[in-house]
C-alpha positions in Angstrom: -9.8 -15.7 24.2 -9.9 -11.8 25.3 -7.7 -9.8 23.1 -5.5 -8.3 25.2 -2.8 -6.6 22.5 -3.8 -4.2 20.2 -1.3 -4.3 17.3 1.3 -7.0 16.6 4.4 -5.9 14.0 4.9 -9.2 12.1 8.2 -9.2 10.7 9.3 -6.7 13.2 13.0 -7.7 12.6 13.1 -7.0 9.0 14.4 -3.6 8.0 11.1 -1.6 7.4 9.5 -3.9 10.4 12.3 -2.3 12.1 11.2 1.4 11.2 7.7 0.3 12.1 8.7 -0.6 15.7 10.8 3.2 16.1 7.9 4.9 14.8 5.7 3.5 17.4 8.2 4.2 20.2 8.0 7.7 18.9 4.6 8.1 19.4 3.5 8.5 23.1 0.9 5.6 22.2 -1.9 4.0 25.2 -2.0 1.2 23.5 -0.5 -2.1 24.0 2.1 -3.4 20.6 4.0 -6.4 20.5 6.6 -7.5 18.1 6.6 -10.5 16.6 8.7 -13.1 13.9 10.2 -16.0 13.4 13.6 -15.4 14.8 13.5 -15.2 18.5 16.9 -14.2 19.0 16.6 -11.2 16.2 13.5 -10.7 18.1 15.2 -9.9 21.6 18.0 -8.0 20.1 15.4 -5.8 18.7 13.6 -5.4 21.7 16.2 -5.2 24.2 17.5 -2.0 22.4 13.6 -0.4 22.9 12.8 2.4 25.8 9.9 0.3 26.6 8.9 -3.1 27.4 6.9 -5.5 24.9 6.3 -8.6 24.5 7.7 -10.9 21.7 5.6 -13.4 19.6 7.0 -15.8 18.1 5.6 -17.4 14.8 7.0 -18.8 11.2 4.9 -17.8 8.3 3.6 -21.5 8.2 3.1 -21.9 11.2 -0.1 -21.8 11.4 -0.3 -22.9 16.0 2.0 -20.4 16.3 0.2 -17.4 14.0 -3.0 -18.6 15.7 -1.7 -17.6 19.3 -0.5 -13.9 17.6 -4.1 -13.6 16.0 -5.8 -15.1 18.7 -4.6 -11.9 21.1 -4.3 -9.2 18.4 -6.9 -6.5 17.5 -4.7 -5.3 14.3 -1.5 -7.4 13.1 0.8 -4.6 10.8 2.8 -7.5 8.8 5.9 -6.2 6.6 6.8 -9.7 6.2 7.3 -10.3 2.0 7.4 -10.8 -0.6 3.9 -11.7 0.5 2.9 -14.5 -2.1 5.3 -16.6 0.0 5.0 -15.3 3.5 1.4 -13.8 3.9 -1.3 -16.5 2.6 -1.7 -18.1 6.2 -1.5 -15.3 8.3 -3.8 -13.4 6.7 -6.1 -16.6 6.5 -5.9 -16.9 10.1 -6.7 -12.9 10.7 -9.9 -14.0 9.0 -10.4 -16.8 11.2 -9.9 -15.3 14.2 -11.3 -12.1 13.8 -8.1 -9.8 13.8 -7.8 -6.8 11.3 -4.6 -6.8 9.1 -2.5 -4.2 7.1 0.5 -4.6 5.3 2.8 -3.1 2.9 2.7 -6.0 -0.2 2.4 -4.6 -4.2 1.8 -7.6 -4.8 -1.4 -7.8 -7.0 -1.5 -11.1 -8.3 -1.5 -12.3 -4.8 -4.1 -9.8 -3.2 -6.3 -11.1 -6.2 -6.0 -14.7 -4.5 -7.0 -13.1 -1.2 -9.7 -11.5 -2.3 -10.5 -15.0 -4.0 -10.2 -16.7 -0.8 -11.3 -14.7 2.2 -13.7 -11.5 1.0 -16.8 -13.0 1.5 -15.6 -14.6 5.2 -13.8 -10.8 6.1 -17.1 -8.9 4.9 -19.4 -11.6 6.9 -17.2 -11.1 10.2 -16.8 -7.3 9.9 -13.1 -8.1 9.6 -10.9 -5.7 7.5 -7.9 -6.7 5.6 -6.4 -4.2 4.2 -3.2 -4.8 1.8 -1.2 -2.5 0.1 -1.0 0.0 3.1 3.0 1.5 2.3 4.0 3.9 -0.6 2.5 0.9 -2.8 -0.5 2.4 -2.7 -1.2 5.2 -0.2 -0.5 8.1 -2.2 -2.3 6.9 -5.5 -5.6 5.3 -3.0 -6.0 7.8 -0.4 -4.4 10.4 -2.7 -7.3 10.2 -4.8 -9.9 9.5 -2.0 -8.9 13.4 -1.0 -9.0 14.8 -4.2 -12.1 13.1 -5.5 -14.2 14.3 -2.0 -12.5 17.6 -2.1 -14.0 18.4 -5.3 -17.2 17.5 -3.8 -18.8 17.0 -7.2 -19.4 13.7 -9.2 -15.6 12.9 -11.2 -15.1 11.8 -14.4 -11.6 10.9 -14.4 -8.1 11.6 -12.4 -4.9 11.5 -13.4 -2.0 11.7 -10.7 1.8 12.8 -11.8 4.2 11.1 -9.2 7.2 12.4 -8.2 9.9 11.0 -5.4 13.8 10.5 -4.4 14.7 7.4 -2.5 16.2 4.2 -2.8 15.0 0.5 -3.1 15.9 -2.3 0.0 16.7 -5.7 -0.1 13.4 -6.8 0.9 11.6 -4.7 -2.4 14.5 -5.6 -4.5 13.6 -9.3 -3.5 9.8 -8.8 -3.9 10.6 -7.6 -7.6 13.0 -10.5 -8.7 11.0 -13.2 -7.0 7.6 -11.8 -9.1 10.3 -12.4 -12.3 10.0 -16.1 -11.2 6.8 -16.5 -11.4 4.6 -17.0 -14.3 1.9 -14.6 -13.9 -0.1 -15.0 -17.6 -2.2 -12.0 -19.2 -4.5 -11.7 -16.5 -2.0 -9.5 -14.5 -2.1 -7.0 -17.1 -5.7 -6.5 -16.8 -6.5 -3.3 -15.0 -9.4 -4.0 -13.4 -7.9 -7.2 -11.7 -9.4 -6.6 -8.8 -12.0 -5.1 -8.7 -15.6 -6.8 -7.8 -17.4 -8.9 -11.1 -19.6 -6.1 -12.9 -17.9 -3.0 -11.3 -16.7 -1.7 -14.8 -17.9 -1.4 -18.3 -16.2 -1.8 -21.6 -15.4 1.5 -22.1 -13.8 2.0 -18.9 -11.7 -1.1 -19.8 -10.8 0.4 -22.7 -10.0 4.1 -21.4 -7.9 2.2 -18.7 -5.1 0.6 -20.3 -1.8 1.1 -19.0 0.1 4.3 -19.7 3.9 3.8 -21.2 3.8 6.8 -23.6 5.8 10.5 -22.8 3.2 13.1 -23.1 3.1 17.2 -21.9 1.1 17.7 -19.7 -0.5 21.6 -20.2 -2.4 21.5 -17.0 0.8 21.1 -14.9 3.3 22.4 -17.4 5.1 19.7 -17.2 5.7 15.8 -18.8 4.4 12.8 -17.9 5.6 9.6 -18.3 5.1 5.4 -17.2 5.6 5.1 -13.3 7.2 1.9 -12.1 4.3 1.3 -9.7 1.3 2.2 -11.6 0.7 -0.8 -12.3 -0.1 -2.1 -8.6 -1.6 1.5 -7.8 -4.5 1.7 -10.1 -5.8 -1.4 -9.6 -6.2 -0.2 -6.0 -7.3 2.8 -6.9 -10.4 1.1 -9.4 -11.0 -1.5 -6.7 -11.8 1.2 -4.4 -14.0 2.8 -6.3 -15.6 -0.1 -6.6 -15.9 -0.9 -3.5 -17.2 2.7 -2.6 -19.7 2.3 -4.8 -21.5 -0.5 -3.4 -21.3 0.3 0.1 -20.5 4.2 0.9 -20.3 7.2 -2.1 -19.4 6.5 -5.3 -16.5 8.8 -7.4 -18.4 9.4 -10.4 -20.4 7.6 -13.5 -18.4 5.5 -15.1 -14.9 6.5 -13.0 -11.3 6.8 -14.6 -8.4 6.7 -13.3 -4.4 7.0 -14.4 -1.3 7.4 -13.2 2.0 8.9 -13.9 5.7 9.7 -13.2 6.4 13.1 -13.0 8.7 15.1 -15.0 9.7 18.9 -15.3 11.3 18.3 -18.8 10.9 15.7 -22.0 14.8 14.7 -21.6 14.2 13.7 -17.8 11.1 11.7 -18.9 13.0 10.2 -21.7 16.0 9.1 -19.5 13.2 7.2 -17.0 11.3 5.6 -19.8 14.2 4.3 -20.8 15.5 2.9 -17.8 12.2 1.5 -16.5 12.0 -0.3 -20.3 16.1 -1.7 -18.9 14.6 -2.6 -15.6 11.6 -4.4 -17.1 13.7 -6.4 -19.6 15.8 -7.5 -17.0 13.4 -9.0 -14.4 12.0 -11.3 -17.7 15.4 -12.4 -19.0 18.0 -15.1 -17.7 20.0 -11.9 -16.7 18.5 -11.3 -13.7 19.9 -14.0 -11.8 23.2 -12.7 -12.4 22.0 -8.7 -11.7 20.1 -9.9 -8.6 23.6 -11.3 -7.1 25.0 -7.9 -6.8 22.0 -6.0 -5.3 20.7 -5.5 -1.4 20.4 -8.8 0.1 16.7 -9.0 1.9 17.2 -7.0 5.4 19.8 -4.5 4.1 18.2 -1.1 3.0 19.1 2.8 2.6 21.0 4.6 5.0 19.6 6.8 7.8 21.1 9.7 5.3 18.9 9.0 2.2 16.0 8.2 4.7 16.3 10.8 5.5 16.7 13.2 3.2 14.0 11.6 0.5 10.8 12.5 0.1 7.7 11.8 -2.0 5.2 14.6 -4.0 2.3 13.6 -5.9 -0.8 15.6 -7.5 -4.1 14.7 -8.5 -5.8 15.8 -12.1 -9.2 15.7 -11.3 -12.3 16.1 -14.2 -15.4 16.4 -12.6 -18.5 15.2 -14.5 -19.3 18.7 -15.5 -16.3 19.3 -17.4 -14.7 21.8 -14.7 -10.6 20.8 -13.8 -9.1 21.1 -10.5 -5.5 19.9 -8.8 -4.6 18.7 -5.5 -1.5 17.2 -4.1 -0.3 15.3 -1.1 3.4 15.1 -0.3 5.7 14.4 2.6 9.4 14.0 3.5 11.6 11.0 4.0 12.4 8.1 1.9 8.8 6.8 0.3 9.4 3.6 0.2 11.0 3.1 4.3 10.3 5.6 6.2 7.5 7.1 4.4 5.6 3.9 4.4 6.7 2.7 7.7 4.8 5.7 8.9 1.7 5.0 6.4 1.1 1.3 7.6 1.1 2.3 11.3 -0.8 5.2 10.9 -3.4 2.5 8.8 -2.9 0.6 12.2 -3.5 3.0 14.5 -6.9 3.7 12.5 -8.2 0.9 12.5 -7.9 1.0 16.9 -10.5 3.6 16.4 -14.1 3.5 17.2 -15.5 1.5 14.8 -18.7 3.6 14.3 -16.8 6.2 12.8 -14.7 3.7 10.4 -16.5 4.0 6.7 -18.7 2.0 6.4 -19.8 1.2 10.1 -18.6 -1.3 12.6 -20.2 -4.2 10.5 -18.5 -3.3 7.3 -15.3 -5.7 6.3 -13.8 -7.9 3.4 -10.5 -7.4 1.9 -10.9 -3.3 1.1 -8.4 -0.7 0.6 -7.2 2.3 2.6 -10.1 4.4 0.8 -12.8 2.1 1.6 -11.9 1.0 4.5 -10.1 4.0 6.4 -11.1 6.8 4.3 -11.4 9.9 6.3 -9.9 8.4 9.7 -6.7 7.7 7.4 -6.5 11.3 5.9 -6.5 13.2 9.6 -4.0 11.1 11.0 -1.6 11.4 8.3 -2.4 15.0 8.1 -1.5 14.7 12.1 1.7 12.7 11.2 3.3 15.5 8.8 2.1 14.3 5.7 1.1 17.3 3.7 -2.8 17.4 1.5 -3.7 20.6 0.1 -6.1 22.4 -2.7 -4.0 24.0 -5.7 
């Protein structure tokens, strides 16, 4: 069947699927998009209330006749339907299948792992790129460090990035968290090359990679570090992409580190995270998070238009080249990270991948489940830059 839409929003009526479909109508796009979900009547409310006419998909997440008829017609599906271990597994299986791209916006390591697992060798075969992990989770730390490490334009050592933000959590990322405090995950989720490619790292780099959770000062930035809440998705990204650069494009550097970081102007405000991402963390493994759960965002409800607003994201880059020389870079941007910040992240990773293949990294023949470095690279990095999001030298 001729694909005759270019990009499907699955999970269009969920509240960053919703942000999704207004960023596209903001955008004087000649392309053809289509929402799509399991809810028909969400689904026309949603649409009904757009300037412009498209067309409405309708598909469950196991429905695997219906997601065949959205893959089947779509050059790109964008899906912001999660948590994604329980809504993702057969769409993205029949992306693969039937030849579609995919983005999405999951954190969800553990399952990417399984994708990778299931449908790399398939994706890479067809061309096909699936791309996970395409919103603030893990944009800034990926694509971040892409910038940095080719801006240096010398082999790297290692990079550390300090991460810094003001927004508020939705239902559906509230959800995501609690339903991951279900689940038995074992030590292997702690490993931090988890996904990256058998033989891609050595034993030292395991070692020099463990996670951060120490306070520290930073000189180089006069300021304080301290654990970030989402380093622990982020870096695996970030080491799977070297990886993956490595084999097929330019590699960062012999024997490549990478950290993250929050942020922190003073030792007190690091102190005062630390300790509430240690609360946080306890939580999500005891009995009491049934209870806390109850009185958080239901899936659906998320930050008003004010905090959207009015958030914004900042994040810099440490980098050590191989020669010993230092150099910082940042990338930043306004609005909530984690709605509208990463609304406009995965459609811009859409949008890219509507390009002409030739000029995608790695060629038009190049696929497998990648990352927004290896896979969108410099086509990402102009059209955020087009989109108001901010890189620079310091």
């Amino acid at each position: 069947m001729q694909k005759d839409i270019d990009i499907v929003i699955y999970g269009a009526t969920g509240f960053t699927g919703q942000l999704c479909v207004k960023y596209f109508q903001s955008l004087d796009l000649e392309i053809k998009w289509a929402i799509a979900g399991r809810n028909p009547e969400k689904l026309q409310d949603l649409a009904s209330n757009l300037a412009t006419n498209v067309e409405i998909l309708i598909a469950d997440s196991n429905d695997e006749e219906g997601l065949r008829n959205i893959c089947s017609r779509s050059k790109v599906v964008l899906s912001t339907a999660g948590p994604f271990h329980r809504y993702g597994s057969k769409l993205v299986a029949v992306c693969v299948e039937n030849g579609t791209h995919y983005v999405d916006i999951t954190g969800e390591n553990f399952w990417v792992k399984g994708l990778i697992a299931k449908h790399h060798e398939e994706a890479s075969r067809k061309g096909i790129r699936i791309i996970p992990s395409c919103g603030f989770d893990s944009i800034p730390s990926d694509i971040g460090t892409f910038f940095a490490v080719r801006s240096s334009n010398k082999p790297v050592k290692r990079v550390d990035s300090f991460h810094s933000w003001k927004g508020e959590a939705s239902g559906g990322t509230i959800e995501t968290m609690f339903a991951m405090g279900d689940l038995d995950l074992g030590k292997e989720i702690r490993d931090p090359f988890l996904l990256n490619p058998d033989g891609s790292y050595t034993n030292e780099q395991k070692k020099l990679s463990s996670d951060v959770f120490k306070i520290s000062k930073q000189k180089d930035l006069n300021a304080w570090s301290g654990p970030f809440v989402m380093a622990g998705a982020n870096t695996r990204v970030v080491r799977r992409s070297e990886a993956l650069l490595t084999e097929r494009q330019k590699s960062y550097g012999n024997n490549f580190i990478y950290q993250e970081h929050a942020f922190h102007k003073s030792w007190s405000k690091a102190l005062f995270s630390t300790l509430g991402l240690g609360l946080l963390g306890l939580i999500l493994v005891s009995p009491l998070r049934k209870i806390v759960r109850s009185f958080l965002r239901k899936p659906g409800e998320g930050p008003s238009l004010e905090v959207q607003e009015n958030g914004w994201f900042d994040c810099k880059y440490l980098v050590e080249n191989e020669d010993g020389q230092k150099s910082l870079y940042r990338m930043f941007g306004k609005g909530d990270p984690g709605y509208k910040v990463t609304s406009k992240f995965v459609a811009e990773c859409a949008l890219s991948l509507l390009e002409d293949p030739e000029t995608l990294p790695g060629g038009r023949e190049y696929g497998g489940v990648l990352t927004s470095a290896s896979g969108l690279g410099n086509i990402l990095v102009d059209r955020l830059k087009n989109a108001d999001i901010h890189f620079e030298a310091l």
